[in-house]
mmCIF file of the N, C-alpha and C atoms, coordinates in Angstrom:
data_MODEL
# 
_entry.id   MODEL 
# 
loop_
_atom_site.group_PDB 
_atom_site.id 
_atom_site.type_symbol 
_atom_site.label_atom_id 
_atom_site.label_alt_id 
_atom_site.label_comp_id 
_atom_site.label_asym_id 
_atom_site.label_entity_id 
_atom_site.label_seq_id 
_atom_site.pdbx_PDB_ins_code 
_atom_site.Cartn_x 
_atom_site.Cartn_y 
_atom_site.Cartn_z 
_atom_site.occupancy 
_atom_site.B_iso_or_equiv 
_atom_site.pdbx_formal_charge 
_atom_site.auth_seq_id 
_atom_site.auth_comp_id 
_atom_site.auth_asym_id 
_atom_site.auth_atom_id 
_atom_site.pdbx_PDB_model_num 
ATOM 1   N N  . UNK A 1 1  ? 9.045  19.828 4.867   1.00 0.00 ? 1  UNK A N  1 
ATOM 2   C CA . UNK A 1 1  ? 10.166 19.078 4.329   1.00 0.00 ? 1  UNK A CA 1 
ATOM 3   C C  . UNK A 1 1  ? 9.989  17.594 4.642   1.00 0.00 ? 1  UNK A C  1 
ATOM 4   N N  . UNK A 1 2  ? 9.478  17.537 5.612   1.00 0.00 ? 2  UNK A N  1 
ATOM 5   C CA . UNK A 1 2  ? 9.229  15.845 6.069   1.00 0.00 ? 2  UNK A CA 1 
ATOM 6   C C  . UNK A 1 2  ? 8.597  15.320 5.542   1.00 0.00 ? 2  UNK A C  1 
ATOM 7   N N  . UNK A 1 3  ? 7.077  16.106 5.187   1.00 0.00 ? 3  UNK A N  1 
ATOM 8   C CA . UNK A 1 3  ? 6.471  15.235 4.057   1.00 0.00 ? 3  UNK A CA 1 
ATOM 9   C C  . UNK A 1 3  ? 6.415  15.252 3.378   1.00 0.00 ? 3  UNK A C  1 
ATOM 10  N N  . UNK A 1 4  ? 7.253  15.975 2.404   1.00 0.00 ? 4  UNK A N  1 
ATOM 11  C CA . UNK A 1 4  ? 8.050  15.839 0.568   1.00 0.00 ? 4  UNK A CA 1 
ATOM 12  C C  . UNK A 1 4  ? 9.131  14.502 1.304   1.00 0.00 ? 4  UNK A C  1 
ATOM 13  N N  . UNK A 1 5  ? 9.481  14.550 1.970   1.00 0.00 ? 5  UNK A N  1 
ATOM 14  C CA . UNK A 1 5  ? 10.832 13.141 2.236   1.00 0.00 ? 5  UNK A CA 1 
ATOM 15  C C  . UNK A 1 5  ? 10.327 11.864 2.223   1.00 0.00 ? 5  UNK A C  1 
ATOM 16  N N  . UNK A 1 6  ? 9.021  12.018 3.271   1.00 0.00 ? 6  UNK A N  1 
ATOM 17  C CA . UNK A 1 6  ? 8.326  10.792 3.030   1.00 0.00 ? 6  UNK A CA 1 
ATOM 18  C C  . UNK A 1 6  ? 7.456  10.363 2.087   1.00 0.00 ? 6  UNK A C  1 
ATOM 19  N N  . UNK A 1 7  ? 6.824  11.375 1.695   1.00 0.00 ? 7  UNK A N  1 
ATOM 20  C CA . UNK A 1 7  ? 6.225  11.086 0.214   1.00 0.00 ? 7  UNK A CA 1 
ATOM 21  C C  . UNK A 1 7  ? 6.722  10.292 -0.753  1.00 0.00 ? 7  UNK A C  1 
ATOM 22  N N  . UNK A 1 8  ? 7.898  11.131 -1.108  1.00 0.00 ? 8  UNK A N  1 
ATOM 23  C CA . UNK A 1 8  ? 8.975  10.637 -1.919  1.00 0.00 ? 8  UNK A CA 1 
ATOM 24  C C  . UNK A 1 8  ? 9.697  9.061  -2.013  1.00 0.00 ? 8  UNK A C  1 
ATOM 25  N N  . UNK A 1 9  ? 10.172 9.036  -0.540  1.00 0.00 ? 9  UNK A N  1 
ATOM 26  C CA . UNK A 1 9  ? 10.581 7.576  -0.247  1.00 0.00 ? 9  UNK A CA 1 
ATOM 27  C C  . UNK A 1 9  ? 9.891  6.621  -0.031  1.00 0.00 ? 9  UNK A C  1 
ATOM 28  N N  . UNK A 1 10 ? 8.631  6.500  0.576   1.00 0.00 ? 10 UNK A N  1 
ATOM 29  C CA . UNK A 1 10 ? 7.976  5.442  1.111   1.00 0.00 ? 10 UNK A CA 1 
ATOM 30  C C  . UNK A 1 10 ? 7.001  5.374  -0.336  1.00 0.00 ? 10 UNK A C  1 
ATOM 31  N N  . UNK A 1 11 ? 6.887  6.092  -1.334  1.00 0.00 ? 11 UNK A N  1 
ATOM 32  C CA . UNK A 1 11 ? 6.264  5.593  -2.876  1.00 0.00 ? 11 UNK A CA 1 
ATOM 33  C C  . UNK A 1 11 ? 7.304  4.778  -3.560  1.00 0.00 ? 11 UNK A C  1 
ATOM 34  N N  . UNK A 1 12 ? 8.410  5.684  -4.123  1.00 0.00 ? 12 UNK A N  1 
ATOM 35  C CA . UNK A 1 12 ? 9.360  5.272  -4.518  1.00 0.00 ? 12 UNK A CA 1 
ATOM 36  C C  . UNK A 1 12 ? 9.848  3.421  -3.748  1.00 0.00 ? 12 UNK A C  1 
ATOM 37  N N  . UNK A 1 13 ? 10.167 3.484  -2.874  1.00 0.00 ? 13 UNK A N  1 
ATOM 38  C CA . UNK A 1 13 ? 10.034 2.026  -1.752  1.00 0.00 ? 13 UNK A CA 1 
ATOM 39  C C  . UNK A 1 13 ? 9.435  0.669  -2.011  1.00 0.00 ? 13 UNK A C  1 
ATOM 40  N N  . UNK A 1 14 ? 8.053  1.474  -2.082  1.00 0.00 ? 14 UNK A N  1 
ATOM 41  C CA . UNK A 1 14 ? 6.687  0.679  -2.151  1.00 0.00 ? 14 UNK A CA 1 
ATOM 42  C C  . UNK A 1 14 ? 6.825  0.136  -3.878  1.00 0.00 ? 14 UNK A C  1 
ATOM 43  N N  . UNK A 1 15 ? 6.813  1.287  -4.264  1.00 0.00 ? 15 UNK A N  1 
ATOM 44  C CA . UNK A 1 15 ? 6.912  0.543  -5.866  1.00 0.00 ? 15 UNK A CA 1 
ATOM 45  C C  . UNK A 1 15 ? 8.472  -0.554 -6.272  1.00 0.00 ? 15 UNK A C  1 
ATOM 46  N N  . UNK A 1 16 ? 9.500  -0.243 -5.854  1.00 0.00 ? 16 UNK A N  1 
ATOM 47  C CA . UNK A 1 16 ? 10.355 -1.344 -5.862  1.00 0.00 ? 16 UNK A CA 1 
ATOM 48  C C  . UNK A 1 16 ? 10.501 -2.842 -5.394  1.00 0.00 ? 16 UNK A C  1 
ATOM 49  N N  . UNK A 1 17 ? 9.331  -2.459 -4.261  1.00 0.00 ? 17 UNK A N  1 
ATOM 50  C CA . UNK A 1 17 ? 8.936  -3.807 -3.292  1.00 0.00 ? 17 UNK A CA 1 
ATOM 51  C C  . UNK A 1 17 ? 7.864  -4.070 -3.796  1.00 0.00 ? 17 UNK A C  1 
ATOM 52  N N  . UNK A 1 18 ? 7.081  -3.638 -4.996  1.00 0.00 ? 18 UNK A N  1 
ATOM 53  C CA . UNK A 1 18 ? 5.813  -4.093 -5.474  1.00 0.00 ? 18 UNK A CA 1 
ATOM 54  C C  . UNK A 1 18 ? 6.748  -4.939 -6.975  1.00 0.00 ? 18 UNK A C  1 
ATOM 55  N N  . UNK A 1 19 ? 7.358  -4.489 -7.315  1.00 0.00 ? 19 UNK A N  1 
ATOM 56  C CA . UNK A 1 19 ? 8.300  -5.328 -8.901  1.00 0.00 ? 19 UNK A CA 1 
ATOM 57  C C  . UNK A 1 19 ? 8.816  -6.027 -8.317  1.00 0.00 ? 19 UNK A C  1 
ATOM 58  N N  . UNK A 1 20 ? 8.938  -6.538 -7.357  1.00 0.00 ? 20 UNK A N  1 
ATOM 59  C CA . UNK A 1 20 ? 9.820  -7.822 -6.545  1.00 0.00 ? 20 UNK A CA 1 
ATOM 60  C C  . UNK A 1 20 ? 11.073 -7.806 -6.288  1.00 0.00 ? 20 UNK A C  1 
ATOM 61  N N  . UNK A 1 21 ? 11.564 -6.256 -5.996  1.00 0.00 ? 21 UNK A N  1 
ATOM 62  C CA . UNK A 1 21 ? 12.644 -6.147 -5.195  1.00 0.00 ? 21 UNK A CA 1 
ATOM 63  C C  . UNK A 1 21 ? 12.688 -6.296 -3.866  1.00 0.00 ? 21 UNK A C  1 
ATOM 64  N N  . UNK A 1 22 ? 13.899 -6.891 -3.033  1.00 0.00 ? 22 UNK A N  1 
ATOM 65  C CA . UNK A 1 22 ? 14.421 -7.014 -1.456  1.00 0.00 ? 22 UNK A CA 1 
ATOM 66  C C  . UNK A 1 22 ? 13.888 -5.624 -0.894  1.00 0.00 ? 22 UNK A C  1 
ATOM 67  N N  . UNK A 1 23 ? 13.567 -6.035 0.152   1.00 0.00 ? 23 UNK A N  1 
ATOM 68  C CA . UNK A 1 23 ? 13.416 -4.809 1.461   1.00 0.00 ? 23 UNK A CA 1 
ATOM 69  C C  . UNK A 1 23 ? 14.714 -3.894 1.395   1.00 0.00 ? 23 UNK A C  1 
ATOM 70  N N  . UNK A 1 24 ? 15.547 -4.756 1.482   1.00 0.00 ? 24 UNK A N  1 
ATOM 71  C CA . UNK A 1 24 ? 17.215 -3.740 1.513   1.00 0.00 ? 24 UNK A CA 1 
ATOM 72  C C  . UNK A 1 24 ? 17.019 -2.877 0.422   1.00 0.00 ? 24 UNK A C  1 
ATOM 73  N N  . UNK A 1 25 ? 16.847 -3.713 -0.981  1.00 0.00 ? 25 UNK A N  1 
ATOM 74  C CA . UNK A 1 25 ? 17.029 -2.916 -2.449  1.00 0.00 ? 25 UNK A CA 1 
ATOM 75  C C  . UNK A 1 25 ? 16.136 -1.391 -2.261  1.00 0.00 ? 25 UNK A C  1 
ATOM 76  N N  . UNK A 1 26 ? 14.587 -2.095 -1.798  1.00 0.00 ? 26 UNK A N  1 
ATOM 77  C CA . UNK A 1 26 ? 13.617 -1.052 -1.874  1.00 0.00 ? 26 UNK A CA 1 
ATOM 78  C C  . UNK A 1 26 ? 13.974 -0.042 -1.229  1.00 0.00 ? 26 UNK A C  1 
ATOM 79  N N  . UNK A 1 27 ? 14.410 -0.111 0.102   1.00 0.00 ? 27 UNK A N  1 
ATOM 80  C CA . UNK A 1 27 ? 14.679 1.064  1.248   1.00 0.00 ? 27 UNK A CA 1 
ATOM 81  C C  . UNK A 1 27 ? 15.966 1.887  0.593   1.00 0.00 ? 27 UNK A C  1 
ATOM 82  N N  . UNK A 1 28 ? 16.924 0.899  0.062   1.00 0.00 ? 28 UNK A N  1 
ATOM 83  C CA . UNK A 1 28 ? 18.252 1.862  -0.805  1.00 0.00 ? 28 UNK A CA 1 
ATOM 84  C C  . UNK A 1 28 ? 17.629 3.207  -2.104  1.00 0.00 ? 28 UNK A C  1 
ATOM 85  N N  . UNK A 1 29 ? 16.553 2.249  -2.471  1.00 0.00 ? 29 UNK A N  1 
ATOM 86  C CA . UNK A 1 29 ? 16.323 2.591  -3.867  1.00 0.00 ? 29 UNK A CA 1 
ATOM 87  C C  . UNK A 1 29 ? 15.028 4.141  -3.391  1.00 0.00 ? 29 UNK A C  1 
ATOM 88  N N  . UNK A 1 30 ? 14.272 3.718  -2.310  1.00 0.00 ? 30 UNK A N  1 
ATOM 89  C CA . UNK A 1 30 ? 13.556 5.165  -1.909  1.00 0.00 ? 30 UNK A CA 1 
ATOM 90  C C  . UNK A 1 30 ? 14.214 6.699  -1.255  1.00 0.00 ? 30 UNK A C  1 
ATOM 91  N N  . UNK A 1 31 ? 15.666 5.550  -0.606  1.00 0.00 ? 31 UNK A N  1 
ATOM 92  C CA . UNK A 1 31 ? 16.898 7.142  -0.546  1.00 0.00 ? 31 UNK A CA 1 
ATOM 93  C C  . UNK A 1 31 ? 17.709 7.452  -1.454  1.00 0.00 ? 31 UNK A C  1 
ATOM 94  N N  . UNK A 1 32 ? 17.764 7.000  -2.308  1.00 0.00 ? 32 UNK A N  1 
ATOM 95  C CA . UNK A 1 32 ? 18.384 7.419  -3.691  1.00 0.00 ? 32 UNK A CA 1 
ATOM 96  C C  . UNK A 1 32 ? 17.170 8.321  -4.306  1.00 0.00 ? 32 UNK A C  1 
ATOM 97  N N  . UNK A 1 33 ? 16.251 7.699  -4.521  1.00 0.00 ? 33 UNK A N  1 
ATOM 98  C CA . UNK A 1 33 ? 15.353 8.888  -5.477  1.00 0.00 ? 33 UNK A CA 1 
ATOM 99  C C  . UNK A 1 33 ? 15.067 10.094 -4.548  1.00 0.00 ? 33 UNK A C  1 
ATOM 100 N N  . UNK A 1 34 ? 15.573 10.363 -2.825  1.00 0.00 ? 34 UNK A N  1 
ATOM 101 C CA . UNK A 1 34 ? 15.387 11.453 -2.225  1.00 0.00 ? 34 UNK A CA 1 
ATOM 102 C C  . UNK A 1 34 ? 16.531 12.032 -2.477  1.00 0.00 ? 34 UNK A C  1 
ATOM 103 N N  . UNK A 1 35 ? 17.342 11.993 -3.538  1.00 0.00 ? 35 UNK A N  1 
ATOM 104 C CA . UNK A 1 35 ? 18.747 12.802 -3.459  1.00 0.00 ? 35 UNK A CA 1 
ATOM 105 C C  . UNK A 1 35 ? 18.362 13.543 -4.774  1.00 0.00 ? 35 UNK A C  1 
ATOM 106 N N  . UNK A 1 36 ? 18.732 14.604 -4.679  1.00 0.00 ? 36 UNK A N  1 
ATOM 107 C CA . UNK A 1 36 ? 18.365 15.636 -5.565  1.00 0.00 ? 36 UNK A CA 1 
ATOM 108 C C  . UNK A 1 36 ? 19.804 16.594 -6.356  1.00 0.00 ? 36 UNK A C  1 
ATOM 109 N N  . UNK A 1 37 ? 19.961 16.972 -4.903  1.00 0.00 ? 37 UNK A N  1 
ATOM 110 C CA . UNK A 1 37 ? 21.633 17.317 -5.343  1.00 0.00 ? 37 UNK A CA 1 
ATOM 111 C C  . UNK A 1 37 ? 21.726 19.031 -6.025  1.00 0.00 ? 37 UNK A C  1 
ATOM 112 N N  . UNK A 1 38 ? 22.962 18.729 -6.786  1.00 0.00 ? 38 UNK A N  1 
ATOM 113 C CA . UNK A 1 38 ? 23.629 19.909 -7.290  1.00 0.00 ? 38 UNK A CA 1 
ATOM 114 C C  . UNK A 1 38 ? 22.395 19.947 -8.544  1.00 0.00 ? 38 UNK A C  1 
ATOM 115 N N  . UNK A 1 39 ? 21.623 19.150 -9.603  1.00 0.00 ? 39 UNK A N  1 
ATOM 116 C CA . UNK A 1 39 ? 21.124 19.914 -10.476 1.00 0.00 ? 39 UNK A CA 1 
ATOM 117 C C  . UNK A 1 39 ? 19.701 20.725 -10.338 1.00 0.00 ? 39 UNK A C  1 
ATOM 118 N N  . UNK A 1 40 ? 19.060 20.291 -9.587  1.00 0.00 ? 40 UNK A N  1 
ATOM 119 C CA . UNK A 1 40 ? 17.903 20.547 -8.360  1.00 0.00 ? 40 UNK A CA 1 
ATOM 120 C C  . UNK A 1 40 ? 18.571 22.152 -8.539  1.00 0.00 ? 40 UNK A C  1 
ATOM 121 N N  . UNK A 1 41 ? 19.507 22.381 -7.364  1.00 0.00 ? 41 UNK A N  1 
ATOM 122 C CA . UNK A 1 41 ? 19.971 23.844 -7.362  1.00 0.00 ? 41 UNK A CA 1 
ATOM 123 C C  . UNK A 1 41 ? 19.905 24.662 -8.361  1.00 0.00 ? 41 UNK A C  1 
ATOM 124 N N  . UNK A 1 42 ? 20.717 23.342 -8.986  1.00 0.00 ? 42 UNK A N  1 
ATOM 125 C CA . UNK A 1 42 ? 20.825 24.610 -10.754 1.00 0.00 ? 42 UNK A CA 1 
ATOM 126 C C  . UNK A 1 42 ? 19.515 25.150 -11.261 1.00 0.00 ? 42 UNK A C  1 
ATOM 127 N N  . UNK A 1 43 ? 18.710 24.121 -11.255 1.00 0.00 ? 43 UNK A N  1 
ATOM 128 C CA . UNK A 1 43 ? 17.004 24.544 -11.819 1.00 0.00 ? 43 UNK A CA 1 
ATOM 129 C C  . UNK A 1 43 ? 16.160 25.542 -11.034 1.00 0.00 ? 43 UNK A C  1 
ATOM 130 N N  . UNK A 1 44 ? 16.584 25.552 -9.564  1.00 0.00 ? 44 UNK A N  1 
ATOM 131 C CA . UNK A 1 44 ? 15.543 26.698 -8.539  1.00 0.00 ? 44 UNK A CA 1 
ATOM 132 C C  . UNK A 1 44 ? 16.452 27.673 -8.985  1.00 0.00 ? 44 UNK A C  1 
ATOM 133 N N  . UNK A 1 45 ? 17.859 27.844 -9.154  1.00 0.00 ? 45 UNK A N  1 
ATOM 134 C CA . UNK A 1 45 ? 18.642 29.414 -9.402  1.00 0.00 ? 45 UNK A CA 1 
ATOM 135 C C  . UNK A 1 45 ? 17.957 29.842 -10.678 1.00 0.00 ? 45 UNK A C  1 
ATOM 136 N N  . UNK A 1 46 ? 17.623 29.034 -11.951 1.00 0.00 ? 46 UNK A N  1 
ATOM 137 C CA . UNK A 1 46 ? 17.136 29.695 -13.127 1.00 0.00 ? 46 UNK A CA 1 
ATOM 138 C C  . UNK A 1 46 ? 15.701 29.894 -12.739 1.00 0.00 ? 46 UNK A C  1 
ATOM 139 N N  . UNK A 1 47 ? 14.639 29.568 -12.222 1.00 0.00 ? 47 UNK A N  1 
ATOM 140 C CA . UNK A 1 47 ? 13.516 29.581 -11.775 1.00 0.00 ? 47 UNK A CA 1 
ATOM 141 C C  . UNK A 1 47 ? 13.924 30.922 -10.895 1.00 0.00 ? 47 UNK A C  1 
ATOM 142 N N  . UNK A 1 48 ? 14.182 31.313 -9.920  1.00 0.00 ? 48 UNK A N  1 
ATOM 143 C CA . UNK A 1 48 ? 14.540 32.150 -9.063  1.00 0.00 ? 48 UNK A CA 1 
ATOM 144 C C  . UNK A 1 48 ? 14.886 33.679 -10.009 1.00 0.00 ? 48 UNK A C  1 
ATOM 145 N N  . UNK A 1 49 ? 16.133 33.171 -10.976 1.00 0.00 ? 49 UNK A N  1 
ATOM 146 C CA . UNK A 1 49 ? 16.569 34.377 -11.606 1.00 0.00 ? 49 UNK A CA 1 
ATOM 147 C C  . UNK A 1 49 ? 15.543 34.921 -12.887 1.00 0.00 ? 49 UNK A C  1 
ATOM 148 N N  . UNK A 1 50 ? 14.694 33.847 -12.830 1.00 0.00 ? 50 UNK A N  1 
ATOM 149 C CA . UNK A 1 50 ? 13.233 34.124 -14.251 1.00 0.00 ? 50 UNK A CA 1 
ATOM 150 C C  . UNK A 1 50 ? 12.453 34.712 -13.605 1.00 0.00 ? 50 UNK A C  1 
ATOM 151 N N  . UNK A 1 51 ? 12.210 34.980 -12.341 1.00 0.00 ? 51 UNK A N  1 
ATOM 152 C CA . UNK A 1 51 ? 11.061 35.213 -11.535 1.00 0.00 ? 51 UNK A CA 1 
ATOM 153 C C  . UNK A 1 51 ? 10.273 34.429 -11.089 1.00 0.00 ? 51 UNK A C  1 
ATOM 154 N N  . UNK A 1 52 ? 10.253 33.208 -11.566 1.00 0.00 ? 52 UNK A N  1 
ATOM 155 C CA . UNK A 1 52 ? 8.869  32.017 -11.612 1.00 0.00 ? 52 UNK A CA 1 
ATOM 156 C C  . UNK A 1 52 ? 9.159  31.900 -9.787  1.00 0.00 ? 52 UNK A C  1 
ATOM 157 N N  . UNK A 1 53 ? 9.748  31.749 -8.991  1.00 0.00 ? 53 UNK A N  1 
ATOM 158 C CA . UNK A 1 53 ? 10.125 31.170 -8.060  1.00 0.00 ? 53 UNK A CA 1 
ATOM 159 C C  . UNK A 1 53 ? 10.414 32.664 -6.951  1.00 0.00 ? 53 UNK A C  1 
ATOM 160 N N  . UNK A 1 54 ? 9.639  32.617 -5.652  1.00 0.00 ? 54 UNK A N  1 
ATOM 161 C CA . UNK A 1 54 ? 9.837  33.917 -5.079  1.00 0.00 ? 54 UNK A CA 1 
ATOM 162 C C  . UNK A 1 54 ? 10.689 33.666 -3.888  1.00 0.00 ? 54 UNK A C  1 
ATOM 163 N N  . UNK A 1 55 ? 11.370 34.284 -2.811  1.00 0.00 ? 55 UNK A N  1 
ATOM 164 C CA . UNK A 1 55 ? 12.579 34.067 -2.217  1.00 0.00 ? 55 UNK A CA 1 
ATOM 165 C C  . UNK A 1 55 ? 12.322 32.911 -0.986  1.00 0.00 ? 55 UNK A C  1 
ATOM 166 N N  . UNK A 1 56 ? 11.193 33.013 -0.909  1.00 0.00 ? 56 UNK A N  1 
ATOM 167 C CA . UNK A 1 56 ? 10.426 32.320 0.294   1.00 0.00 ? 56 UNK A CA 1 
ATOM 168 C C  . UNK A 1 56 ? 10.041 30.995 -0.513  1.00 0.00 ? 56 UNK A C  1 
ATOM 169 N N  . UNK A 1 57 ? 9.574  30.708 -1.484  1.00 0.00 ? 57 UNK A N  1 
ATOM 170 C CA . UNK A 1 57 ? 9.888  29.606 -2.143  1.00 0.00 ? 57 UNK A CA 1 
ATOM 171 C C  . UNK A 1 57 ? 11.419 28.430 -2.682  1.00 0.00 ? 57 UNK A C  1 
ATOM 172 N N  . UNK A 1 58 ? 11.546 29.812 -2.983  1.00 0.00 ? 58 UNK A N  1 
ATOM 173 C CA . UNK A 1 58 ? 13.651 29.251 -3.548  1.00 0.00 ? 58 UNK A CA 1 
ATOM 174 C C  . UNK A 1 58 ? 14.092 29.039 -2.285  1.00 0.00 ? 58 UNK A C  1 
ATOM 175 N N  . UNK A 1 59 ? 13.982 29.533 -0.640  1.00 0.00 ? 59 UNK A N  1 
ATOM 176 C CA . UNK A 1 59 ? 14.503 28.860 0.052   1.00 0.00 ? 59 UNK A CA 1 
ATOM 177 C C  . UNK A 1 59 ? 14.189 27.587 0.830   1.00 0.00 ? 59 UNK A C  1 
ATOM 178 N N  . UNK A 1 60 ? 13.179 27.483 0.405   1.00 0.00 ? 60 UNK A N  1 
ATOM 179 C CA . UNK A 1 60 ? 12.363 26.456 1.051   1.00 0.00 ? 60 UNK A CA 1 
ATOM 180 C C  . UNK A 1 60 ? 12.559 25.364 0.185   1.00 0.00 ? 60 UNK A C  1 
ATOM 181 N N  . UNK A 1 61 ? 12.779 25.256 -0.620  1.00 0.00 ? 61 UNK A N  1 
ATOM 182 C CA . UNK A 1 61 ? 13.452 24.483 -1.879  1.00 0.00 ? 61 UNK A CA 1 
ATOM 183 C C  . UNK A 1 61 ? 14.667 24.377 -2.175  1.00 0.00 ? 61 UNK A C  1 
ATOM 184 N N  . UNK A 1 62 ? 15.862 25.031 -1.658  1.00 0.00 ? 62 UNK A N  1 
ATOM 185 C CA . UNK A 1 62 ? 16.801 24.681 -1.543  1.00 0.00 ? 62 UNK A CA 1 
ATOM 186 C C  . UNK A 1 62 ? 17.239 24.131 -0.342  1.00 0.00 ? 62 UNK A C  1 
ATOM 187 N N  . UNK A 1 63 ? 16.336 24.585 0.598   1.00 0.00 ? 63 UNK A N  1 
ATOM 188 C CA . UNK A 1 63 ? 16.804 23.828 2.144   1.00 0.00 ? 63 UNK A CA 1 
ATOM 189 C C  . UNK A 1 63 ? 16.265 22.542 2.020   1.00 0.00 ? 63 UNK A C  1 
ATOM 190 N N  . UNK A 1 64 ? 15.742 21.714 1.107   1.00 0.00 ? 64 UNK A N  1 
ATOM 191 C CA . UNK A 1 64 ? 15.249 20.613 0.991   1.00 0.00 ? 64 UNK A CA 1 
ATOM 192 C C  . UNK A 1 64 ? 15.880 20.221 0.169   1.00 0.00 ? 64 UNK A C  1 
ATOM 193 N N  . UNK A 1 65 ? 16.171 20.468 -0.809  1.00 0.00 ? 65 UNK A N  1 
ATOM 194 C CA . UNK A 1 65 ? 17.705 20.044 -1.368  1.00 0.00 ? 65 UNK A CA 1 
ATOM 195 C C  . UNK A 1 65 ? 18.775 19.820 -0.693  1.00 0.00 ? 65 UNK A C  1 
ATOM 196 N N  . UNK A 1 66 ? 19.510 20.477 0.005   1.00 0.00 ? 66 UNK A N  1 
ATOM 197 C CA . UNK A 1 66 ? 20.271 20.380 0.724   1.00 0.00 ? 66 UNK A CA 1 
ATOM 198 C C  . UNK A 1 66 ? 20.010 19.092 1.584   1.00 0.00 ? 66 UNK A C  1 
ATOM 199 N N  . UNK A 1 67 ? 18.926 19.438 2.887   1.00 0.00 ? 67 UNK A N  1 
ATOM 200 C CA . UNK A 1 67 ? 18.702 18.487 3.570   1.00 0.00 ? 67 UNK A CA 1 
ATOM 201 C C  . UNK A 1 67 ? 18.838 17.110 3.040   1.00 0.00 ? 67 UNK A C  1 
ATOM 202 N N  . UNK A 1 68 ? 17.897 16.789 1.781   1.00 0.00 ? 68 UNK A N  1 
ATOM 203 C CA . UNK A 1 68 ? 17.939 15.246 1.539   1.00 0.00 ? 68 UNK A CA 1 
ATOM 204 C C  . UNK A 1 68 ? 19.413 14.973 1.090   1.00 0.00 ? 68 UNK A C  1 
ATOM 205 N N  . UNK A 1 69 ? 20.123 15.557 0.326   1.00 0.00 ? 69 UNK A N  1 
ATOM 206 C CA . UNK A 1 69 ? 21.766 15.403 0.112   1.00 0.00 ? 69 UNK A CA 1 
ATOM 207 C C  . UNK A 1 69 ? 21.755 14.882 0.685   1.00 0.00 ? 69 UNK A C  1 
ATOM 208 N N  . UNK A 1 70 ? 22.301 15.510 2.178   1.00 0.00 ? 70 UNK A N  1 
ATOM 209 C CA . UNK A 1 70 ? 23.149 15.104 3.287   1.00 0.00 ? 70 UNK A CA 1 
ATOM 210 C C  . UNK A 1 70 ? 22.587 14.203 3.752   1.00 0.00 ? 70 UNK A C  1 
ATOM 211 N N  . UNK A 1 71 ? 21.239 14.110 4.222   1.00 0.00 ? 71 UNK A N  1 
ATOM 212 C CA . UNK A 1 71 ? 21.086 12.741 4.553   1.00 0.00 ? 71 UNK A CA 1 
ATOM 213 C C  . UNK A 1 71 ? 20.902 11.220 4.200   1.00 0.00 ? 71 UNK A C  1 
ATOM 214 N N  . UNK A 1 72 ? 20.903 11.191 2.721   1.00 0.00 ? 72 UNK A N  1 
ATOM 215 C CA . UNK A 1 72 ? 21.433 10.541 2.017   1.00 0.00 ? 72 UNK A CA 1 
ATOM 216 C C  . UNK A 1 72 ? 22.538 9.286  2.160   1.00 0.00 ? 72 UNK A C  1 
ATOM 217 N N  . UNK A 1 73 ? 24.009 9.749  2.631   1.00 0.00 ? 73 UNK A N  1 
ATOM 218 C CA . UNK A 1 73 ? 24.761 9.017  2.976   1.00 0.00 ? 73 UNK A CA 1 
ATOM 219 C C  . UNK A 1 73 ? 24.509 8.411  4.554   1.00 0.00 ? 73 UNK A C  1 
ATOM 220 N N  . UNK A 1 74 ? 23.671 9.096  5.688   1.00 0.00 ? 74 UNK A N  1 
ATOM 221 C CA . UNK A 1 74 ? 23.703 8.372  6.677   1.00 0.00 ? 74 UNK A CA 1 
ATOM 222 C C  . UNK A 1 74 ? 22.535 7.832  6.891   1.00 0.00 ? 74 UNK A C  1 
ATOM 223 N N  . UNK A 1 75 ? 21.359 7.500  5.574   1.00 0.00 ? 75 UNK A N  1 
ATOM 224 C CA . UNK A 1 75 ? 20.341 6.817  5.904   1.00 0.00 ? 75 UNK A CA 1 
ATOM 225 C C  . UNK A 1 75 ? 21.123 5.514  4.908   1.00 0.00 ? 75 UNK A C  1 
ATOM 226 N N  . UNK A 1 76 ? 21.471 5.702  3.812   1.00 0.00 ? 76 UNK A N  1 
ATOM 227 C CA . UNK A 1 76 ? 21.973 4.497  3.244   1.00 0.00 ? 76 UNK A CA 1 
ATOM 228 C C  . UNK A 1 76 ? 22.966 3.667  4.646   1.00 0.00 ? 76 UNK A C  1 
ATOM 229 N N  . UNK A 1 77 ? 23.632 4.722  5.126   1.00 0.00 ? 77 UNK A N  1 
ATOM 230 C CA . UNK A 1 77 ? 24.389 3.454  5.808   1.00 0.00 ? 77 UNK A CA 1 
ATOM 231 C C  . UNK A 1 77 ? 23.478 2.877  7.210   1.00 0.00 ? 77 UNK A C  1 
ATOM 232 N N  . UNK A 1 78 ? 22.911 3.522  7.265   1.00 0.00 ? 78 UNK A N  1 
ATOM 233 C CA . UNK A 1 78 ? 21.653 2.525  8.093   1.00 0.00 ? 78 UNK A CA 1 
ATOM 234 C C  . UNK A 1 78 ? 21.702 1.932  7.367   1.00 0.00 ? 78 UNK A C  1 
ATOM 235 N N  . UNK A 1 79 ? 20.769 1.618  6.407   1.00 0.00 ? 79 UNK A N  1 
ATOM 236 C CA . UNK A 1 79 ? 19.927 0.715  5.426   1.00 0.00 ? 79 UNK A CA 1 
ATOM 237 C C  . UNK A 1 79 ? 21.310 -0.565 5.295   1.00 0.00 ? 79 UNK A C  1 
ATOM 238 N N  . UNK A 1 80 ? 22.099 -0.309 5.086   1.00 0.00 ? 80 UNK A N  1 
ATOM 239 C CA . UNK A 1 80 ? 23.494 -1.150 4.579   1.00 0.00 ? 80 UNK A CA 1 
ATOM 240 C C  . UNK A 1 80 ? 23.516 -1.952 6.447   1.00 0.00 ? 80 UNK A C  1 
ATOM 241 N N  . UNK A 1 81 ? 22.844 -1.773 7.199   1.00 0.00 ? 81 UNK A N  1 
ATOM 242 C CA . UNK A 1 81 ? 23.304 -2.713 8.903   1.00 0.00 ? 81 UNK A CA 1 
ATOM 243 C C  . UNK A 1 81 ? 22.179 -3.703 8.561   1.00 0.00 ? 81 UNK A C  1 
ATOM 244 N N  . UNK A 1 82 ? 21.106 -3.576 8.323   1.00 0.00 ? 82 UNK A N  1 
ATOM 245 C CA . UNK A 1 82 ? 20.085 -3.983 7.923   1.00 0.00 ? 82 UNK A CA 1 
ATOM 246 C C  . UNK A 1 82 ? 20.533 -5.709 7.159   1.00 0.00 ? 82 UNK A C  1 
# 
């Protein structure tokens, strides 16, 4: 899960701070694209209920869903002291 998080953010980041966005913008803008959310879910339940997706997968994929959610609001408000 950590390194789908960091993957995710520190590209996402890098490329906002490469188009000549602020450090603040970039760091906001790499925890936003780690939020996945409610439609994420929706797509592993139809994947899951098609078969494509096996239980040990769908949970490992929804606990990473979940996770980045939530942390979401308390890395932005870091980023916002900054």
């Amino acid at each position: 899960i950590a390194v789908a998080i960091a993957g995710k953010f520190i590209g996402s980041a890098a490329a906002a701070k490469f188009v000549g966005q602020s450090w603040k913008d970039s760091l906001t803008l790499g925890t936003l694209m780690n939020t996945r959310g409610l439609m994420e879910i929706v797509v592993l339940n139809i994947g899951y209920d098609l078969g494509v997706l096996n239980a040990e997968i769908f949970v490992m994929l929804i606990l990473m869903a979940l996770t980045t959610t939530f942390m979401t609001g308390l890395s932005l408000s870091g980023i916002e002291k900054i």
